[in-house]
N, C-alpha and C positions, 0 to 999 in steps of 0.2 A: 293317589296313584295305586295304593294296594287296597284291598279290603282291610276288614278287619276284623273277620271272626273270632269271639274270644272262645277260646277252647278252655272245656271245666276242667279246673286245676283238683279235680277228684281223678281224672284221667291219672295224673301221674303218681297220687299217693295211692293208687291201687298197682303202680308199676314197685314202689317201694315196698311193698310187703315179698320181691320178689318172685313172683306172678312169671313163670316161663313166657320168655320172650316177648316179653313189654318192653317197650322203648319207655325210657325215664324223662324223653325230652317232648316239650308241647311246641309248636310253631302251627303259623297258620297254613293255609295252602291257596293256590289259584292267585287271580287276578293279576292286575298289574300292566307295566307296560313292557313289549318283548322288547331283551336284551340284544345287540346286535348280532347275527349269524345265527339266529334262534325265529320258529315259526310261532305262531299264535299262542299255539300251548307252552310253550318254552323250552319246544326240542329244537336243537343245537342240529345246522343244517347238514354239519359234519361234523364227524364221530370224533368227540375229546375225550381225551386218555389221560388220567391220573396216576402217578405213583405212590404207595402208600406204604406204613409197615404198621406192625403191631408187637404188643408182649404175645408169650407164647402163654398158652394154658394149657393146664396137665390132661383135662377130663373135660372138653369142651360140648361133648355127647352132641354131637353133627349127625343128623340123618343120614342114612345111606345113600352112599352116591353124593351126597355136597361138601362144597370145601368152600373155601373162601370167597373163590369167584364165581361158583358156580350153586349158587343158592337163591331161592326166591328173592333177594333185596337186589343183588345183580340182574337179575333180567328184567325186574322192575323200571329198574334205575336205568338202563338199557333201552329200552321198550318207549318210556316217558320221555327224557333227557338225550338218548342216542350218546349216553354218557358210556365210559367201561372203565377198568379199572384194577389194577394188579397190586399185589402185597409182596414186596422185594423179598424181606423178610419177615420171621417171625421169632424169638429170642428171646429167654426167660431173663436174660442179663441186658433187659432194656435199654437201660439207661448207657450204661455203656455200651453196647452199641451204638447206636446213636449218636453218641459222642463220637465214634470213630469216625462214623459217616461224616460227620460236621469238621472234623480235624484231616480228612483225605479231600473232601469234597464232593460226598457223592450222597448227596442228601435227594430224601425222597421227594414230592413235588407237595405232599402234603402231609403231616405228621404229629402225634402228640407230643410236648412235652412237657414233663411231668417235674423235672428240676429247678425251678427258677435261678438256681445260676446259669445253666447250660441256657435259659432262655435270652438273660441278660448277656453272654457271650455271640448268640446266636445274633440278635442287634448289635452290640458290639461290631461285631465283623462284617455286618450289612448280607448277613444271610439268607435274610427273613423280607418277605411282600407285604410292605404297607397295607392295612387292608382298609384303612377308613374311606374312601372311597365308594369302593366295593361295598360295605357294611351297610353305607345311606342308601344304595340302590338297590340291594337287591335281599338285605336281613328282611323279614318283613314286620308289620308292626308288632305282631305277634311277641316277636323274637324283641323283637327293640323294648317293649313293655314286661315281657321278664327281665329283659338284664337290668331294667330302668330299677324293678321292685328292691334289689341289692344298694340302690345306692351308688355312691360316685366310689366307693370300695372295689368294685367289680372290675371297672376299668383303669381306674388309675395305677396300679402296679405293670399295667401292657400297655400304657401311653406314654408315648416318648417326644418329648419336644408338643405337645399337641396332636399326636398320630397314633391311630391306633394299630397297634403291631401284631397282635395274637389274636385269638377269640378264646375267650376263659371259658372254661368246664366248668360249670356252676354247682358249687356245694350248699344247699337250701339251709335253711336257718331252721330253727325253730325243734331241735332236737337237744335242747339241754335237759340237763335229769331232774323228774319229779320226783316227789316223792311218794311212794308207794305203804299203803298201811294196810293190814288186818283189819277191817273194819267189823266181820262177826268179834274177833275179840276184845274191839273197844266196849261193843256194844254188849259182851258178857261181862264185862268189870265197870261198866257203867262210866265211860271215857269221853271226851269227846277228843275230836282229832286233833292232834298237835301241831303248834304252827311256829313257834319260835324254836331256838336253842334249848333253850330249861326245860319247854314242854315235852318237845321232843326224847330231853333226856328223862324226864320223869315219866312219861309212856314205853316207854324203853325197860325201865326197869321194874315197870310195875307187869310187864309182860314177861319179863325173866324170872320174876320174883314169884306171881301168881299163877304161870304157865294156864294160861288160857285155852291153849290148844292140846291141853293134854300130853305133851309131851314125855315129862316124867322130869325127877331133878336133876338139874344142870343141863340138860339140852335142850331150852328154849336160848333163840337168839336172840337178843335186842333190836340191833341193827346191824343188817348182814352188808359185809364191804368183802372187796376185791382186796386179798393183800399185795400182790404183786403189782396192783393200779390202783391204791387208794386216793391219788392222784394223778390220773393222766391225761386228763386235759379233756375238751368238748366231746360231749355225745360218750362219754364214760359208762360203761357198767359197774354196778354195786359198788360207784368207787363215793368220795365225799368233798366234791369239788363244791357242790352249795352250803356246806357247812362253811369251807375256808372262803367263801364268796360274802358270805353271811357277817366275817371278821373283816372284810376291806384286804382277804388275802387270793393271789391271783395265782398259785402257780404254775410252772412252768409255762408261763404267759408272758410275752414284751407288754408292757404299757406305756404311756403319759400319762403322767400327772398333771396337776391344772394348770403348772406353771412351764409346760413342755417338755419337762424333765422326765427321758426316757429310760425304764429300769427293768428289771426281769421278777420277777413276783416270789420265784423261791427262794430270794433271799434277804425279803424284808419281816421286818417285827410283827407281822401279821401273821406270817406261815406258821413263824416259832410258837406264836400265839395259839393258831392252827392246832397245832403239834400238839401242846399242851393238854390244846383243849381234849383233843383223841386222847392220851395219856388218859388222861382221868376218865373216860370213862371204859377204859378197858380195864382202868381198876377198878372200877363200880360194876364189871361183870357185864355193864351191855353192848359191848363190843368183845365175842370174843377171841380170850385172851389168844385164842392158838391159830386164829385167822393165817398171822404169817405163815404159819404151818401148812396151809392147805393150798390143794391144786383149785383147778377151774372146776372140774368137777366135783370137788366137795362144795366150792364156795356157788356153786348152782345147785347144787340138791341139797343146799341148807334150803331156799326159797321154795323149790319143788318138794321138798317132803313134807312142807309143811312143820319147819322147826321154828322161822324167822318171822318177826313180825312189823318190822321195817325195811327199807332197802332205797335207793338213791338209782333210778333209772329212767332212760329217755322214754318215750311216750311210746316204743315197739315192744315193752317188757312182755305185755300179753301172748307173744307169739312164741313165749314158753309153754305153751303148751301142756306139758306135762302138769304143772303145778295143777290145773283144775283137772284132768282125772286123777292126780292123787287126794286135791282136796277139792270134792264135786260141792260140798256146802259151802266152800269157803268164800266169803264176800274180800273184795281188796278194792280202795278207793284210791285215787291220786291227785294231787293237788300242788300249786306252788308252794315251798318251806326248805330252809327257812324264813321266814319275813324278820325283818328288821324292825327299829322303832317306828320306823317311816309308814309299817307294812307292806313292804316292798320284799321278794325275791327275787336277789341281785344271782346275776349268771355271766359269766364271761361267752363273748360267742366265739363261733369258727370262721374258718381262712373260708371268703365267699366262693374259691374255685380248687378244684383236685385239677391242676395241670392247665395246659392250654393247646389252642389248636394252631398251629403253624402253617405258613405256605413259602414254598420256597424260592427265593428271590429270583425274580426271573420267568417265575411260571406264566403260564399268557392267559388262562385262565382262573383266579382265586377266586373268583363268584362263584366257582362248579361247589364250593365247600358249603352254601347257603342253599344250592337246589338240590343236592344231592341229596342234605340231611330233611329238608324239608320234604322230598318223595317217599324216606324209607320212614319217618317218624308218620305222616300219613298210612303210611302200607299197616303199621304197629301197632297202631292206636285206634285204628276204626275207620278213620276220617276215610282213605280210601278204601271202602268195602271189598272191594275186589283183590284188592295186594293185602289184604287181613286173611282173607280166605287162602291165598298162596301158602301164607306163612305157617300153617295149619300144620303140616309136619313139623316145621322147627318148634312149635309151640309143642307138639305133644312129645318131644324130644326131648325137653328140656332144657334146649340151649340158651347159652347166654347171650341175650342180644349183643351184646358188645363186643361177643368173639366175632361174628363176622357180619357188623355193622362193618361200612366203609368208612365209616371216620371212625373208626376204634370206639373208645370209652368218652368219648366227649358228647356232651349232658346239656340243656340246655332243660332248667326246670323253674319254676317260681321260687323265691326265696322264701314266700310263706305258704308252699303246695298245702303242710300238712295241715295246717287249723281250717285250710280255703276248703281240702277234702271233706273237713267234718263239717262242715256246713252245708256242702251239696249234700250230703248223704242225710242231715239233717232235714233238708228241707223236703228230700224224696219221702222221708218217713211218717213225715208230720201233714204233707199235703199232694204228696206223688209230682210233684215238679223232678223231671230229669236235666243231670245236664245234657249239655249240649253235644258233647260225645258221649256215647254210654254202649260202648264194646262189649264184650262176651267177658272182657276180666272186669270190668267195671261192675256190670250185673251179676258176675258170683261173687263177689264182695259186697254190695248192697242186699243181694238175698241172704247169704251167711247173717248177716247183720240183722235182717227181716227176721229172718227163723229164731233165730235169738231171742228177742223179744218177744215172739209170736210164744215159743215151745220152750225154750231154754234148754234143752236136751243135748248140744253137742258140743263138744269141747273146743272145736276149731272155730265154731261159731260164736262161741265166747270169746275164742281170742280175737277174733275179727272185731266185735263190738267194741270190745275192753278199748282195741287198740284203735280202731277209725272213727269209733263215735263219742266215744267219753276220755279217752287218754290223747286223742287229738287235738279234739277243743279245748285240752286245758292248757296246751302249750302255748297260746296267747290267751292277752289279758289284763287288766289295770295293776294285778299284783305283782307282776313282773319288773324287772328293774335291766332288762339286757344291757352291758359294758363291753366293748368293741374293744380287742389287743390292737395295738398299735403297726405288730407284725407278724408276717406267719411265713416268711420265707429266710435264706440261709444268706451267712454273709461269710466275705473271703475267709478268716479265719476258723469259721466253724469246719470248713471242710477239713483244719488238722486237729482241731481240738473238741469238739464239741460233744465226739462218741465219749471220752475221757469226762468233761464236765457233764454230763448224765450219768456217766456211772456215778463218780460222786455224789450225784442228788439222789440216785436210790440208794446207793449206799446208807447216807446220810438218814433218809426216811425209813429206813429199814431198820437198821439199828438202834435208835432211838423210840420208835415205834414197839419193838421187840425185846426193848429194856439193857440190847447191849451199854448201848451208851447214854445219858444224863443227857432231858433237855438241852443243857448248855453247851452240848456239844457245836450245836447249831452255831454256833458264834462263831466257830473256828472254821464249820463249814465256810462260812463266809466270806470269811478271809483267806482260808484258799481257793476257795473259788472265782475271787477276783483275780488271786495272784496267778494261777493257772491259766490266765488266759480268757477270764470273765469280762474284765474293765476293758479287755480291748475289744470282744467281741460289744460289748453294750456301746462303746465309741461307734463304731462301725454301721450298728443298726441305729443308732440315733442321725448319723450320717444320712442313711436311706431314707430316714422317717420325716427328716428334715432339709430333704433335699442337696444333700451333698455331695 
């Protein structure tokens, strides 16, 4: 029934460098068979009207003269579909508005939400339009074979009874943190790069010790961490999530264990282990000691001044920029580590979706949600040449697609875009094969990358490389060990407790980290953390996880 153009999944990892006004979603376009009250092309023979709303944004930088409805994607979407379409509101306190609407009754026709409680109440109350139906007829395959790429993860948390109730906002995989090294410095002390724990600590301090980079005494770093996030979960900066990954330790992660038993990771013998292990080497001086001390801005211009000679970051590090015009010789490699006995680099992943797309029960059209997004991601991407060229002020505006996308912020992208991008871009390099889309941000990302190679002379051009051609492809691979949390949404009692059991947890890792208090404090953490309201929050989501 539909075609099946596969559009290059390079398309979208040149929308995630943030590339003004890229749409981040791939779907196909054309074919098919027309929907009823819809001509050949699949304009609708009278004009259907949507309600829609969004977050508000401070500094959306909208060309002059456009607003929401009144922008090249609206007369687009107009023009093709005889679609139109209005924004009720717009409200920095999303979420709760929304809730209000949901609680009076006066919900929009089509809308994100971002709560998964508020989603599961929104079912609940029979608010929400079935859309499986809809989804077989008129998603196209395009769309069907990304969400397929996520796994039975993607949709089972919006399938109720066997029905699918939302469309998920897809959050891509493949952004846990490398490991990033000084490679000119291995290569002055005669190193090779480190791949376990020990290695890593003993390169660490042979970098502190013999200061490679010239620094001077005491201010070279070992290995440079985030003290505020040394822990904070997927797609982390400078924090040390694959160290505690490396010990069988998950934090602030739900899991199962092999025997179905559902637990939360910060508070098993592995974190404390975790702990330990950090301890010691901030007493070995290669972590330094005064990290908790420091803002964002120091713990970035450790790596930018060229002091640090390790650091723990997802495969976009390169688009610091600054670090190679401060240090224009400086080589940096990245790799999976640490590996285990198995040689394996174990990684917790993330939640498959930021939100979901709603339609509100009753509406007479919810298929408008699949042609809509399917005309403006065409117009964004290249595929329709014509609606590229419209967009042409909003792109040199700098707007953010998602401000005045008609479906807000919902994303529909491959779960492996990023490694799938380093490969097109590999294969244009090595043998001039284009993909199949190849837009005007697509081609100043493949030329940055070109010039690179070709000249080496410009620093954005190296961030380009660093990050699409070689920091890409490393995020998949045989040394990799990815481990799936069990849960990534909220359950009744978190909404009274939960902001209170995180403070406890950074509490906890903060002062022990910082010498207030004695490893062993962690014991006691534990035990109040269950008594506050831990053992019933983990009842709850084992509930969810096991159907109850």
């Amino acid at each position: 029934m539909k075609s099946k153009r596969v559009v290059s999944a390079l398309l979208c990892t040149v929308l995630l460098a943030g590339m003004a006004g890229s749409i981040t979603g791939c779907n196909e376009g054309g074919g098919g068979e027309s929907p009823i009250g819809t001509n050949s092309s699949g304009q609708y023979a009278e004009t259907v009207h949507f309600t829609t709303v969004r977050a508000a944004e401070a500094n959306p930088n909208m060309p002059e003269g456009m607003d929401l409805t009144n922008n090249p994607y609206a007369t687009r979407i107009k023009d093709k579909l005889n679609v139109t379409y209005e924004f009720l509101w717009t409200d920095s306190d999303y979420n709760n508005k929304l809730l209000l609407d949901m609680t009076t009754g006066n919900l929009p026709d089509v809308f994100m939400v971002n709560d998964y409680t508020m989603y599961q109440q929104l079912y609940a109350s029979d608010l929400i339009e079935d859309l499986t139906d809809v989804y077989e007829e008129y998603a196209s395959d395009e769309m069907k074979a990304i969400y397929e790429s996520y796994g039975d993860k993607i949709f089972s948390p919006v399938t109720e009874n066997g029905r699918l109730m939302a469309l998920p906002s897809t959050a891509n995989g493949y952004q846990q943190a490398l490991l990033w090294v000084r490679k000119d410095w291995l290569d002055a002390l005669g190193l090779d790069p480190p791949k376990t724990l020990d290695e890593i600590a003993y390169v660490a301090r042979q970098f502190v010790e013999q200061d490679p980079g010239g620094n001077g005494p005491g201010e070279t770093i070992g290995i440079n961490i985030n003290r505020e996030g040394a822990f904070a979960g997927y797609r982390n900066s400078y924090g040390l999530e694959p160290v505690a990954a490396a010990l069988g330790a998950y934090p602030r992660q739900w899991m199962q264990d092999e025997n179905g038993e559902v637990y939360y990771g910060s508070i098993q013998p592995e974190f404390k282990q975790t702990l330990s292990l950090v301890l010691e080497w901030i007493d070995a001086g290669i972590i330094d000691k005064d990290c908790f001390e420091q803002g964002w801005e120091t713990i970035w211009g450790n790596v930018t001044s060229g002091k640090a000679g390790m650091w723990f970051f997802p495969w976009s590090w390169p688009y610091e920029t600054q670090f190679i015009i401060n240090n224009p010789r400086a080589e940096v490699i990245c790799y999976p580590a640490p590996l285990d006995s198995n040689g394996k680099a174990t990684y917790f992943t993330g939640a498959p979706f930021e939100g979901v797309l709603c339609v509100r029960k009753g509406y007479e059209h919810p298929e408008v949600i699949f042609k809509v997004f399917e005309v403006y991601s065409d117009m964004t991407n290249g595929i329709d040449a014509e609606g590229y060229e419209m967009l042409a002020p909003v792109r040199e505006a700098g707007t953010s697609w998602y401000y005045i996308a008609p479906l807000a912020a919902y994303d529909c992208r491959w779960n492996d875009v990023i490694p799938r991008g380093a490969e097109d871009m590999k294969a244009w390099i090595e043998d001039g094969t284009e993909p199949e889309i190849f837009n005007d941000s697509t081609k100043e990302s493949y030329r940055k990358v070109k010039d690179w190679l070709d000249k080496g002379d410009d620093p954005a051009n190296w961030s380009e490389y660093m990050a699409r051609y070689v920091a890409s492809a490393v995020t998949d691979g045989d040394e990799w060990n990815p481990v799936d949390p069990c849960f990534f949404f909220q359950t009744k009692s978190m909404t009274d407790v939960w902001d209170y059991l995180q403070t406890m947890e950074n509490d906890m890792i903060r002062t022990i980290l910082n010498g207030e208090e004695s490893i062993d404090s962690f014991d006691q953490f534990v035990l109040d953390w269950k008594a506050a309201g831990g053992d019933q929050i983990t009842a709850e989501v084992a509930a969810e996880v096991n159907g109850g």
